[in-house]
N, C-alpha and C positions, 0 to 999 in steps of 0.2 A: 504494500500500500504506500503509496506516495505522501509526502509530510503535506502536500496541501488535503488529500484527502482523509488523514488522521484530522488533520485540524478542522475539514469540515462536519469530519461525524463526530469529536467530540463537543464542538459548539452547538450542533444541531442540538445534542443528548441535553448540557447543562442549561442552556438558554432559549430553547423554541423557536430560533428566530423568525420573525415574519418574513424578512430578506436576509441573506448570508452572501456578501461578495467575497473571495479572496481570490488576492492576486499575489502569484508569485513575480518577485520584482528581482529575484537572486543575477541575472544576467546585468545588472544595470549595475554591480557592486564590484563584477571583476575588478582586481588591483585591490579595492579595500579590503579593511579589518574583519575577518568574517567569512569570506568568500573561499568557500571551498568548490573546485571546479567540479562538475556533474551533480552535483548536491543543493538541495533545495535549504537554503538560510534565510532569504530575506523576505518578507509578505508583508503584504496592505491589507487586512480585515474591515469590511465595515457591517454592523452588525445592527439590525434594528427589530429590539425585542422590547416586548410588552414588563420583561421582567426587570426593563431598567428602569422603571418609572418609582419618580422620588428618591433617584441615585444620582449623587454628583459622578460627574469624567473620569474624578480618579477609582469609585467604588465600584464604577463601572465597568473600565480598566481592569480594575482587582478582580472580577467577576472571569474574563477572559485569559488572565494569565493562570489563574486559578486552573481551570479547566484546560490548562496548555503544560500547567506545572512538569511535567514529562517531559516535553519536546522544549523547552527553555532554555538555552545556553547549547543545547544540543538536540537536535537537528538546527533549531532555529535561531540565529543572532539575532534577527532585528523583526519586531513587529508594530508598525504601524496598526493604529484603533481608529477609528471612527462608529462613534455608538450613540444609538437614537432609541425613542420609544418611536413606535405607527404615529404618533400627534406628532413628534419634532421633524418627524420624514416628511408629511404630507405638506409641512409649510417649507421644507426645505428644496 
């Protein structure tokens, strides 16, 4: 199973989300900190669940790393959040 598709079955599992983007961005890092060549490290999540409502950015945040705890430092270096409830998405 490929590190983006672990991360999409485990965010589907902890957070229901309405929409689940990920991108892997690993080819745009070659040369940097991080970058192992044919290995998936660097991702963009955006993630808009009903379960972040009445959550600030950071406990939100905390919510995804959480459920990523595993793949953290290893497979993954770098992950970009973007996280909404269905209300913050529909005006965004």
């Amino acid at each position: 199973m490929s590190v983006a598709e672990t991360i999409r079955r485990k965010l589907e599992a902890a957070l229901l989300p309405e929409r689940l983007e990920i991108v892997d961005e690993s080819h745009l890092h070659k040369g940097h900190a991080g970058h192992r060549p044919g290995v998936e490290t660097h991702f963009k999540v955006t993630v808009v669940s009903a379960g972040f409502a009445g959550k600030s950015r950071v406990e939100r945040q905390r919510l995804i790393s959480a459920a990523l705890k595993e793949e953290m430092g290893n497979p993954i270096h770098a992950l970009s959040m973007k996280t909404m409830t269905p209300e913050e998405a529909a005006r965004a």
